[in-house]
MARBA-3410 file (N, C-alpha, C, O; in Angstrom, 1 decimal):
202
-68.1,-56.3,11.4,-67.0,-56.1,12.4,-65.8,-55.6,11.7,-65.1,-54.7,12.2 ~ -65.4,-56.2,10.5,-64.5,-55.7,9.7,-64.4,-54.1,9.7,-63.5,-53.4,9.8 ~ -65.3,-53.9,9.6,-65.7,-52.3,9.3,-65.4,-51.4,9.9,-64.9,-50.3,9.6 ~ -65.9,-52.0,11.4,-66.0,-50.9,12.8,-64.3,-50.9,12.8,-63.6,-49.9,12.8 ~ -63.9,-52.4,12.8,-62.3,-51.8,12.7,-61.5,-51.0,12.1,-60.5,-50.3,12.4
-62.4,-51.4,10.9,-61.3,-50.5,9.6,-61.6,-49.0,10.3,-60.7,-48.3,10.7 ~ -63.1,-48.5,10.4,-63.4,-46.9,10.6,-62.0,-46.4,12.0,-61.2,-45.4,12.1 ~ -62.1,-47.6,12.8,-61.5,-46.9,14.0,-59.7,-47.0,14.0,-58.9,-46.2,14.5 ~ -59.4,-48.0,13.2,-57.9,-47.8,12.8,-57.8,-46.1,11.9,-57.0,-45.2,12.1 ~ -58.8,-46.2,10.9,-58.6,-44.7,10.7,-58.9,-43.2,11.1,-58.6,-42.2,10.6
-59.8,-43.6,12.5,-60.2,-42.7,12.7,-58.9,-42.5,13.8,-58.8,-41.4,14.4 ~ -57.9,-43.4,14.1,-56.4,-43.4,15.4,-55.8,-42.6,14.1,-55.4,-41.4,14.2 ~ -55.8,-43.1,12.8,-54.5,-42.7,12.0,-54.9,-40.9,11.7,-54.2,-39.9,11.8 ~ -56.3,-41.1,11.2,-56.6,-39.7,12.0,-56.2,-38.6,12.8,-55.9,-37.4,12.4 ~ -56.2,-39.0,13.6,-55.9,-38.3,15.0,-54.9,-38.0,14.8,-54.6,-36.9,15.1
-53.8,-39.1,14.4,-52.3,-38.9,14.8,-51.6,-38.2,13.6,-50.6,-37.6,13.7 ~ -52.4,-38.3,12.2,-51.9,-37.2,11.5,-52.1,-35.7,11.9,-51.2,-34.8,11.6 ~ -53.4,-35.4,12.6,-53.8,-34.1,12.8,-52.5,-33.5,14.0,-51.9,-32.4,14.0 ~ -52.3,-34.5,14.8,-51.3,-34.2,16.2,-50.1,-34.0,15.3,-49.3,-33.1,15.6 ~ -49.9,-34.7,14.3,-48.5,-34.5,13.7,-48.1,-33.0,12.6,-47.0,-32.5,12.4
-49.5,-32.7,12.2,-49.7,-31.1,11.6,-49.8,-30.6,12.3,-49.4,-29.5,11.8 ~ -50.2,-30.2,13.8,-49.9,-29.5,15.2,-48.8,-29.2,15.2,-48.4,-28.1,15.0 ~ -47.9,-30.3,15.4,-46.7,-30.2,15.6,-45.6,-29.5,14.8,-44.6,-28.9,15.3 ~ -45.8,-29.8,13.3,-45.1,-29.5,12.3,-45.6,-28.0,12.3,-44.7,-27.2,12.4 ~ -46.9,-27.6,12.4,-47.1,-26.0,12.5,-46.8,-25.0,13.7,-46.9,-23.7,13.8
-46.6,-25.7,14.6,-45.3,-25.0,16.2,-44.1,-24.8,15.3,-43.8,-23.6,15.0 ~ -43.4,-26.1,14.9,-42.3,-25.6,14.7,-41.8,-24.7,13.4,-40.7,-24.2,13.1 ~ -43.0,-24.8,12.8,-42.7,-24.1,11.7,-42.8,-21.8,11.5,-42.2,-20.9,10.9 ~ -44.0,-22.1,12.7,-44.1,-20.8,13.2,-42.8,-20.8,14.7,-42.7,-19.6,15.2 ~ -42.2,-21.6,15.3,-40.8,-21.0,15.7,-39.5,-21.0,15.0,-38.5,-20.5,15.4
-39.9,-21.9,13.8,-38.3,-21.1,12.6,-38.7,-20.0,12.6,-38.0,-19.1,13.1 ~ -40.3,-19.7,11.9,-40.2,-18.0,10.9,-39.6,-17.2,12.2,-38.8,-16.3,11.9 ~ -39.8,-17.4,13.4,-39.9,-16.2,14.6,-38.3,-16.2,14.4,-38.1,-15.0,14.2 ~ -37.2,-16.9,14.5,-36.2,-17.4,14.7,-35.4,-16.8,13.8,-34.4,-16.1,14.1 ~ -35.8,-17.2,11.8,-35.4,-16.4,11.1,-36.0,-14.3,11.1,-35.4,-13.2,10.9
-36.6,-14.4,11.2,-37.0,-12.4,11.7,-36.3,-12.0,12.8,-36.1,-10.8,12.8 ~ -35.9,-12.7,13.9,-35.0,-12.3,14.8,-33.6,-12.3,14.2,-33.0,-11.3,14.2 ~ -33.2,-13.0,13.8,-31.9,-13.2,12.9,-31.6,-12.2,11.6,-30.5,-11.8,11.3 ~ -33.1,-12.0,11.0,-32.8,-10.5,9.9,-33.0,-9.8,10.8,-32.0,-9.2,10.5 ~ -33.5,-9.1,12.0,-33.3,-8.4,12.4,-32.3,-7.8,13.3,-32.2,-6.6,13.7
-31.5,-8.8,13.5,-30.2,-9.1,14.0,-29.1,-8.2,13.0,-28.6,-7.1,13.2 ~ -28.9,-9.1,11.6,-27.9,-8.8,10.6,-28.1,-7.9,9.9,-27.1,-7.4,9.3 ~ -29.4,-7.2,9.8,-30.0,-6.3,8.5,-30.6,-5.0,9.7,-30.5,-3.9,9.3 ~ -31.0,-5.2,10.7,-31.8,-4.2,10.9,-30.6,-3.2,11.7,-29.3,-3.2,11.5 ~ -31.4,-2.2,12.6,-30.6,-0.7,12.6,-29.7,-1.5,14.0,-29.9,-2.3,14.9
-28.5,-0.6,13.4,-27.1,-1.3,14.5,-27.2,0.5,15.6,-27.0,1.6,15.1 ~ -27.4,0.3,16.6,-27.2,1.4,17.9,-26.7,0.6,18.7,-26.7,-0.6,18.8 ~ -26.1,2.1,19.4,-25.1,1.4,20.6,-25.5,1.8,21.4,-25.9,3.0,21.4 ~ -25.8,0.8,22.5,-26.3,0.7,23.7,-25.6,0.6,24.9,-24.8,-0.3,25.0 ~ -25.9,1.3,25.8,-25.2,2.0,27.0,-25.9,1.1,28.3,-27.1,1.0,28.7
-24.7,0.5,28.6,-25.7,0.1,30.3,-25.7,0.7,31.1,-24.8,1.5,31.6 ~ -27.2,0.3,31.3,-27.4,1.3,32.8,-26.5,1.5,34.0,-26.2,2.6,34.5 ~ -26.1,0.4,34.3,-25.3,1.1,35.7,-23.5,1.6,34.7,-22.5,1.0,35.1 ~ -23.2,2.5,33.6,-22.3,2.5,32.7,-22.3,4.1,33.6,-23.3,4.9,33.7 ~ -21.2,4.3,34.1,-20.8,5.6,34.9,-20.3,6.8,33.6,-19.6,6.6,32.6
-20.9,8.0,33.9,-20.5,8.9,32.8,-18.6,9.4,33.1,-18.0,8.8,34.0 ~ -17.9,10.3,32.5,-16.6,10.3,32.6,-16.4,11.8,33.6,-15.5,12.1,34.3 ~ -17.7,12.8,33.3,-18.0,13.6,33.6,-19.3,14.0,34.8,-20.5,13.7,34.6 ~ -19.0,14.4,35.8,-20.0,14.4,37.0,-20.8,14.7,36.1,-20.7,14.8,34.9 ~ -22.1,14.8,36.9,-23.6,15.8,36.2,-23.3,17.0,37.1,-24.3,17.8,36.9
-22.6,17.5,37.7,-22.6,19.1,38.2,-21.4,19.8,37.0,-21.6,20.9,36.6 ~ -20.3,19.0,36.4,-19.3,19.7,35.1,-20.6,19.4,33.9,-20.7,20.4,33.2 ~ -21.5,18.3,33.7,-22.5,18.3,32.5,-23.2,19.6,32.7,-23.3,20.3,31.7 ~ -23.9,20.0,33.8,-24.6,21.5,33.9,-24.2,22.7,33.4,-24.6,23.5,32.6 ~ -22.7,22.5,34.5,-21.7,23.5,34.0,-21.2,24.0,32.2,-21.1,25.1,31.6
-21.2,22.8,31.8,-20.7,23.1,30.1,-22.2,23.4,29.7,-22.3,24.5,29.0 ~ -23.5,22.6,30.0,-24.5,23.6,29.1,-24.4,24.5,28.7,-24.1,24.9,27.6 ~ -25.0,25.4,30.1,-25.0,26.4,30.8,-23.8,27.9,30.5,-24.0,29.1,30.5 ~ -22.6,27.0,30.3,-21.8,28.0,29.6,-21.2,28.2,28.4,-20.2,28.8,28.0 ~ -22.0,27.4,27.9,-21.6,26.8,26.4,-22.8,28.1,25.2,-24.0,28.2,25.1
-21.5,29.0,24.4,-21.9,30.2,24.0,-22.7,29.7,22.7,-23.4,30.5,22.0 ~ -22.4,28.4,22.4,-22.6,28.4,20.8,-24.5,28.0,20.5,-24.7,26.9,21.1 ~ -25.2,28.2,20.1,-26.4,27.3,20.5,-26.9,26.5,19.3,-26.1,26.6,18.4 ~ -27.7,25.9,19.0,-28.1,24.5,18.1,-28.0,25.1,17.1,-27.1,24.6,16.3 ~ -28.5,26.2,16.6,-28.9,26.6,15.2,-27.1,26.8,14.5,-26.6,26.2,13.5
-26.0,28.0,15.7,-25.1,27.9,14.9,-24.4,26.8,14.9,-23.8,26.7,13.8 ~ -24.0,25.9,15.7,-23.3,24.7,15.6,-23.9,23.7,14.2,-23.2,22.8,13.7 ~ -25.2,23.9,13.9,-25.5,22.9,12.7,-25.1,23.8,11.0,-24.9,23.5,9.9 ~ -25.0,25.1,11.9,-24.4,26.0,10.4,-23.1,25.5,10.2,-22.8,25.1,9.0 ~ -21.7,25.4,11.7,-20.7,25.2,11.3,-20.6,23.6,10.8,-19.5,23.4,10.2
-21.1,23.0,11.0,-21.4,21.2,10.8,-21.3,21.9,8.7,-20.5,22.2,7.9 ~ -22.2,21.9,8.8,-22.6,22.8,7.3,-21.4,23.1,6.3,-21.2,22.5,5.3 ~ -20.7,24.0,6.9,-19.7,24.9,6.4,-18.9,23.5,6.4,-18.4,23.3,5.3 ~ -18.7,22.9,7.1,-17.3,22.0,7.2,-17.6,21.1,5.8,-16.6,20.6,5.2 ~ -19.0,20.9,5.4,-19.3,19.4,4.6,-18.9,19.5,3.1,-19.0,18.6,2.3
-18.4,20.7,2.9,-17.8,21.2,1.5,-17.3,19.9,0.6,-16.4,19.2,1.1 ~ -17.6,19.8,-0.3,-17.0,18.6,-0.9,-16.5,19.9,-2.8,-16.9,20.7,-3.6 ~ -15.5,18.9,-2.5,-14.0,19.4,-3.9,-14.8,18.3,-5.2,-15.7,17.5,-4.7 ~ -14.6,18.2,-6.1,-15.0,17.3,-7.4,-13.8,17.5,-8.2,-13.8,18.4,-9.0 ~ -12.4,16.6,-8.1,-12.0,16.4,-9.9,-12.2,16.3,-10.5,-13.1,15.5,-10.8
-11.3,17.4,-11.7,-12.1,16.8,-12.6,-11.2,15.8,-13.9,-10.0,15.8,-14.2 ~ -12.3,15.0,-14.3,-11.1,13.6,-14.6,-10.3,13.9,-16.2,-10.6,14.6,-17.2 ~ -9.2,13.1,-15.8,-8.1,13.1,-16.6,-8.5,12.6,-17.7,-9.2,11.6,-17.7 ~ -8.1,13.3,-19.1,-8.3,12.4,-20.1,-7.0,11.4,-20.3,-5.8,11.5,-20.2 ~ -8.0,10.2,-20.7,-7.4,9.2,-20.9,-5.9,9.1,-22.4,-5.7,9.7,-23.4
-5.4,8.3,-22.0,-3.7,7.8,-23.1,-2.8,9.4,-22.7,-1.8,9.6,-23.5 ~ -2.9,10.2,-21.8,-1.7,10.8,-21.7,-0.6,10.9,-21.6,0.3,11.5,-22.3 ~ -0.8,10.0,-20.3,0.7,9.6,-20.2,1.7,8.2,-21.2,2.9,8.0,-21.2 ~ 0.3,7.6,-21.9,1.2,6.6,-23.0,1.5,7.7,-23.5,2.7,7.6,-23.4 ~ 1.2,8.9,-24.1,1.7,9.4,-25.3,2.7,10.3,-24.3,3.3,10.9,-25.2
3.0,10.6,-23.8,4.2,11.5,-23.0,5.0,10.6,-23.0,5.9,10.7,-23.9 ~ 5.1,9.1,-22.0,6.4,7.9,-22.6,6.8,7.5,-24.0,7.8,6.9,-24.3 ~ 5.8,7.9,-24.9,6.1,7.2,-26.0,6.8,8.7,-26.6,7.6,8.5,-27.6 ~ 6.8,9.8,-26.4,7.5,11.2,-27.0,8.9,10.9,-26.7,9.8,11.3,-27.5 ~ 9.1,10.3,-25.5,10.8,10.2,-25.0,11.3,9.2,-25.5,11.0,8.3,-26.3
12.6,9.7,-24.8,14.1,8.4,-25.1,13.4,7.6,-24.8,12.6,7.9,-23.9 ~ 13.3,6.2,-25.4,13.3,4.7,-24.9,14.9,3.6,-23.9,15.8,3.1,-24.5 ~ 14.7,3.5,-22.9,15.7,3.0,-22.5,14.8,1.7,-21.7,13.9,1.7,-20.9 ~ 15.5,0.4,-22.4,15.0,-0.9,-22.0,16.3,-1.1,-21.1,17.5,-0.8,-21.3 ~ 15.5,-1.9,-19.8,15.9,-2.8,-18.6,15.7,-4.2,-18.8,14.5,-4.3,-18.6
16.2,-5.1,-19.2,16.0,-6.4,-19.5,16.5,-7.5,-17.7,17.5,-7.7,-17.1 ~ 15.5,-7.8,-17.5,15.8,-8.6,-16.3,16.3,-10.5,-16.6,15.7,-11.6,-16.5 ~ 16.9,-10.3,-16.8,17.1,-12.1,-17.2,17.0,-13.2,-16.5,18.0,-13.5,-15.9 ~ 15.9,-14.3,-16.4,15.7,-15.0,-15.9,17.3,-15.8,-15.3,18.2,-16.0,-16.1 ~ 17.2,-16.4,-13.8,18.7,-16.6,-13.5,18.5,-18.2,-13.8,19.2,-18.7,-14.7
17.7,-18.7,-13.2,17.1,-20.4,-13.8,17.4,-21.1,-15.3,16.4,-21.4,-16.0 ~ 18.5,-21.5,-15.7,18.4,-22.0,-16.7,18.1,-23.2,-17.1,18.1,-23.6,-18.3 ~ 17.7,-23.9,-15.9,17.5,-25.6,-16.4,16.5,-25.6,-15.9,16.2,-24.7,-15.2 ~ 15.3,-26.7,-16.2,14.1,-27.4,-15.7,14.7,-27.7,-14.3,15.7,-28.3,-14.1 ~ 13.7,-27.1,-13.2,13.9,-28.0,-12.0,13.4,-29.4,-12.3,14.4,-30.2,-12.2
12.4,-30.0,-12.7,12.1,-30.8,-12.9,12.8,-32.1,-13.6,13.0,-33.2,-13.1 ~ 13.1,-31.7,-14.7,13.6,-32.4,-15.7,15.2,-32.2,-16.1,15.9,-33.1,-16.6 ~ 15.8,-31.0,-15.8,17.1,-30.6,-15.9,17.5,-30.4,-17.4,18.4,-31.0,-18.0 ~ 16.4,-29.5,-17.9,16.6,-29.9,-19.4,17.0,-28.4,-19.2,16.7,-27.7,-18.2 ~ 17.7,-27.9,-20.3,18.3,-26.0,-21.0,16.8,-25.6,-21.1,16.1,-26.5,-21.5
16.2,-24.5,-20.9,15.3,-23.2,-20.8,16.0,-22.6,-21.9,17.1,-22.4,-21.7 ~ 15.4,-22.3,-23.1,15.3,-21.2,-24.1,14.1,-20.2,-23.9,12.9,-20.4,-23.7 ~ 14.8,-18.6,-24.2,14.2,-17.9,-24.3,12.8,-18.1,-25.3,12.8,-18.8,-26.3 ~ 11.7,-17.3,-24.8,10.4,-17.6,-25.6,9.8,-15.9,-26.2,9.4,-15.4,-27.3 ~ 9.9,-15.5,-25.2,9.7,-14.0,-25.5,9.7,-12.8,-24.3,10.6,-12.6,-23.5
8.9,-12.3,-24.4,9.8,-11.1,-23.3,7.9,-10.2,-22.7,6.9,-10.2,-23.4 ~ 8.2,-9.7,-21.6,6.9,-9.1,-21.4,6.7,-7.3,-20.5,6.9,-7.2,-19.3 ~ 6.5,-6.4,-21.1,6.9,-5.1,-20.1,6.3,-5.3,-19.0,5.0,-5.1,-19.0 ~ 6.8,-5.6,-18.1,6.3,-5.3,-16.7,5.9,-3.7,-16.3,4.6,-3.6,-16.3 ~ 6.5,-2.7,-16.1,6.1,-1.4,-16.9,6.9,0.0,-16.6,8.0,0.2,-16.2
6.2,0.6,-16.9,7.0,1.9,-17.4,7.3,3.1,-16.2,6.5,3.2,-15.3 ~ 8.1,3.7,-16.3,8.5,4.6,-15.6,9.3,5.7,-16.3,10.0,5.5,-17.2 ~ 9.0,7.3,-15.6,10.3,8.1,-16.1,11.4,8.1,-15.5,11.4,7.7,-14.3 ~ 12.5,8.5,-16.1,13.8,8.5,-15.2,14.2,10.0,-15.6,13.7,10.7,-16.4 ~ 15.1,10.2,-14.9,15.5,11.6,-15.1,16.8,11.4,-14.9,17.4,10.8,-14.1
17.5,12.1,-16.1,19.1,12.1,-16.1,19.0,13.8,-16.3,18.0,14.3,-16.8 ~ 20.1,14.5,-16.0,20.1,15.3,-15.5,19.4,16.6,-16.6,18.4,17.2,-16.2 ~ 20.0,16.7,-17.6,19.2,18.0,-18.1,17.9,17.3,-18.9,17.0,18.0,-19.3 ~ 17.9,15.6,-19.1,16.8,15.0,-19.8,16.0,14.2,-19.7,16.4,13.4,-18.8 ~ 14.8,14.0,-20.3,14.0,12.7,-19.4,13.7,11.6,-20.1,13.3,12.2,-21.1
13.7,10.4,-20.3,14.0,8.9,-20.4,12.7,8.3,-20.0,11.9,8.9,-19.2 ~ 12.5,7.0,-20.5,11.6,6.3,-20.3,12.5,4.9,-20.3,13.2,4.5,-21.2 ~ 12.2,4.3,-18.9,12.7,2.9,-18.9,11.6,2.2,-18.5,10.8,2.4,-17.6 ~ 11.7,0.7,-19.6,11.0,0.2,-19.4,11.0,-1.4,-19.2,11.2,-2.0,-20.3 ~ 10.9,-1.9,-18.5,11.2,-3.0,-17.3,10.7,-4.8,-18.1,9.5,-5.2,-18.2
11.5,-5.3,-18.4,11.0,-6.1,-19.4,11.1,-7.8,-18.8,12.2,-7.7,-18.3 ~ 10.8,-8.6,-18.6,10.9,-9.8,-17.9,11.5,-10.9,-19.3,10.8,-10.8,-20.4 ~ 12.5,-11.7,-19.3,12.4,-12.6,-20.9,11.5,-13.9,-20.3,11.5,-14.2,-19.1 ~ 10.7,-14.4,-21.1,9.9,-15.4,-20.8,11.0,-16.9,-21.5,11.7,-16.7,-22.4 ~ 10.9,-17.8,-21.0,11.7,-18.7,-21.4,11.0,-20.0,-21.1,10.6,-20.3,-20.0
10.9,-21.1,-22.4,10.6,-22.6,-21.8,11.6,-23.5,-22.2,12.8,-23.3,-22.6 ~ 11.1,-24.6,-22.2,11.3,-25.9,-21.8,11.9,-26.6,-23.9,11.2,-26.3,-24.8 ~ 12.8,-27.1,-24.1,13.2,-27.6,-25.4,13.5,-28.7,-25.2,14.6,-28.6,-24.7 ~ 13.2,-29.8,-25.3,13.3,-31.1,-25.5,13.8,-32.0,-26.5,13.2,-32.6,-27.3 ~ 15.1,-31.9,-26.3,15.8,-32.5,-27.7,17.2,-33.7,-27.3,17.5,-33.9,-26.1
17.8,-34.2,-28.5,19.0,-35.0,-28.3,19.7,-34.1,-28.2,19.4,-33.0,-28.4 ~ 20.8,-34.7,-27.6,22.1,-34.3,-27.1,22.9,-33.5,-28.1,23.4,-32.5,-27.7 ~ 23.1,-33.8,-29.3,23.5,-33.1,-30.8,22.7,-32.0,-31.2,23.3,-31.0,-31.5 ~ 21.3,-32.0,-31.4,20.5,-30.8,-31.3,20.5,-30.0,-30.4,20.1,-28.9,-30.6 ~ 20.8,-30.3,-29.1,21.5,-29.4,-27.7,22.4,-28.1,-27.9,22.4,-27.0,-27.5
23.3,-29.0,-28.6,24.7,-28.7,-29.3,24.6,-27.6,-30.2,25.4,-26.7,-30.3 ~ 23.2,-27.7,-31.1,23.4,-27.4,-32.4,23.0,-25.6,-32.2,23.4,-24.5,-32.7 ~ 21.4,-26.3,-30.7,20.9,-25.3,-30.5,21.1,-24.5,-29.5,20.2,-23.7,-29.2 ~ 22.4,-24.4,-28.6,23.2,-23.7,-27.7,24.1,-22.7,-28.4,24.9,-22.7,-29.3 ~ 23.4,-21.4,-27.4,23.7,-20.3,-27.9,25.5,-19.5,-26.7,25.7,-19.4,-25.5
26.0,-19.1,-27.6,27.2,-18.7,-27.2,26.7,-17.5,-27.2,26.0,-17.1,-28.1 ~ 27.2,-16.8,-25.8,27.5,-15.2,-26.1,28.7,-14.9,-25.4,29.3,-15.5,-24.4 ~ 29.2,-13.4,-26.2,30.1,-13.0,-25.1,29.9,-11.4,-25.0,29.6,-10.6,-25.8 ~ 30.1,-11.3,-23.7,30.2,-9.8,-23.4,31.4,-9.2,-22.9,32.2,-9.6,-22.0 ~ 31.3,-8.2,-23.8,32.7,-8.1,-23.3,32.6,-6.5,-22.5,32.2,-5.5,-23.1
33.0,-6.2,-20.9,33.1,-5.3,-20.3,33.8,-4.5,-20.3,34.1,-4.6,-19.1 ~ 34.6,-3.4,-20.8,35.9,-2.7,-20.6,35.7,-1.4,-19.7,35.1,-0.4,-20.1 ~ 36.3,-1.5,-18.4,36.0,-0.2,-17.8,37.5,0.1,-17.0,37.9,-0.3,-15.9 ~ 38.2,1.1,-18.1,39.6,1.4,-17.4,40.5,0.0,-17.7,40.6,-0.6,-18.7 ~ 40.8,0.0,-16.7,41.9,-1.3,-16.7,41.4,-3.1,-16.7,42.3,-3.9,-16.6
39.8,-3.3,-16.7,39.6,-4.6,-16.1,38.4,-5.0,-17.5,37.5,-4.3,-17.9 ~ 38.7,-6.2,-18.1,37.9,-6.6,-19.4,37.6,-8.2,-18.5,38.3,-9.0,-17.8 ~ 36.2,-8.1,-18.8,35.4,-9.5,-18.3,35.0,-9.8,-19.1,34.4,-9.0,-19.7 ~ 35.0,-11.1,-19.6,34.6,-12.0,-20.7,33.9,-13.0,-19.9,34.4,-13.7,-19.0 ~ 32.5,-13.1,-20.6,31.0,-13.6,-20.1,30.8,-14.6,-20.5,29.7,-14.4,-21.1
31.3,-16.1,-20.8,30.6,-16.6,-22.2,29.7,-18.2,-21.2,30.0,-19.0,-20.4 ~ 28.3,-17.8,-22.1,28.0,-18.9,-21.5,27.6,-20.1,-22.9,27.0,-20.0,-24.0 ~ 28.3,-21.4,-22.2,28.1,-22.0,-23.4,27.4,-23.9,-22.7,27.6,-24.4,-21.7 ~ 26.7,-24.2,-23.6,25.6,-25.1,-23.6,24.8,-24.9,-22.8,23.8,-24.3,-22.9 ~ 25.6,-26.0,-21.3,24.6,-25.8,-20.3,25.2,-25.1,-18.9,24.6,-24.8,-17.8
26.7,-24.8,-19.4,27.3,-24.1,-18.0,27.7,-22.5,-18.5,27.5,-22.0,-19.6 ~ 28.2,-22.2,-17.5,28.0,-20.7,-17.4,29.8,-20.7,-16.5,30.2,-21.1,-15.4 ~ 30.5,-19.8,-17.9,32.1,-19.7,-17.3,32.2,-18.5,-17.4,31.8,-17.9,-18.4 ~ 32.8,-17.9,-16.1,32.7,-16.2,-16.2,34.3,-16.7,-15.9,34.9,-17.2,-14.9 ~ 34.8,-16.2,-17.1,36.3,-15.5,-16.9,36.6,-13.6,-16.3,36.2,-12.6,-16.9
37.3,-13.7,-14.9,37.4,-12.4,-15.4,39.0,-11.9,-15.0,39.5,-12.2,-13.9 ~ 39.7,-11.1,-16.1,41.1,-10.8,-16.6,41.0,-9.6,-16.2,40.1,-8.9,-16.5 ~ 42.1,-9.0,-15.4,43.0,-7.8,-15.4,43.9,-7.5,-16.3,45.1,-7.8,-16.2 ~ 43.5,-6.9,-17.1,44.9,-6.4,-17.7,45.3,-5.2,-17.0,44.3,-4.4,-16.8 ~ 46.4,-4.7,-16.7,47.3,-3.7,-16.0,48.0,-3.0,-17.4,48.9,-3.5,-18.1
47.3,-1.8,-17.6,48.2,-0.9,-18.9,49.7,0.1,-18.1,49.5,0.8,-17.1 ~ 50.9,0.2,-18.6,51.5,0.3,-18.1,51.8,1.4,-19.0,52.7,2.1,-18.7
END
């Protein structure tokens, strides 16, 4: 009796595996169908399709008309298609030209100076670090031509006492003279004092 049961519990588990590979093989053949409609969706040939009831702009009695009077016929219109497809080829530049054309000229550096002098962060002085060509251009002054070249200063972060601040705070001054008006630039530690003086020559 043991037996007969065991055969027929497996001959249900049977069954219900075979029903369950049925099932798994439907759905497996409506992915594949599912993925080939989908490549043939993304990958296959893209045409534009006209609906039927889609009204032309032109009667069919003006469509007769232009056949019918239309002088040119298939063979010469695929000649002029033809003639039009002409394609030009440059031919390519050798390369370092134009470095060596800027480098033959005047050199005239544009220095852009970072306006930021403190750490947003920390509020500490920014010293210069180094400098980088952003890039080149010609200029033209009047009978001569120039090369200016566009330079960014790179600047970080120095972290020091208050006495090495001091020690390492750079003064400059510039001095402007144009005609009658001298501006004296001087920036010193962490502020920036623009004096600027008229003198009146009499």
């Amino acid at each position: 009796m043991d037996k007969d049961k065991r055969i027929e519990e497996l001959e249900k588990q049977n069954q219900q595996l075979t029903e369950t590979i049925k099932q798994l093989q439907q759905k497996i053949e409506e992915q594949a169908e599912i993925i080939k409609l989908l490549n043939a969706r993304i990958f296959g040939k893209k045409t534009e399709k006209l609906d039927k009831n889609q009204l032309s702009i032109l009667s069919e009695d003006e469509l007769t008309e232009l056949n019918v009077n239309s002088d040119i016929s298939l063979e010469e219109s695929t000649e002029v298609k033809t003639k039009l497809r002409v394609v030009r080829h440059r031919k390519a530049k050798p390369h370092g030209q134009r470095a060596e054309f800027l480098d033959s000229l005047e050199q005239v550096d544009v220095i852009h100076k970072f306006e930021q002098k403190t750490c947003t962060d920390c509020h500490e002085k920014l010293t210069p670090i180094g400098k980088k060509c952003v890039y080149r251009e010609v200029g033209l002054k009047q009978p001569e031509l120039f090369v200016v070249t566009i330079i960014n200063k790179h600047i970080s972060l120095i972290i020091a006492t208050r006495k090495v601040a001091i020690k390492l705070s750079l003064v400059k001054y510039l001095l402007v003279q144009s005609f009658h008006t001298v501006i004296f630039l001087v920036v010193y530690s962490q502020k920036l004092l623009l004096i600027n003086m008229v003198w009146l020559y009499h």
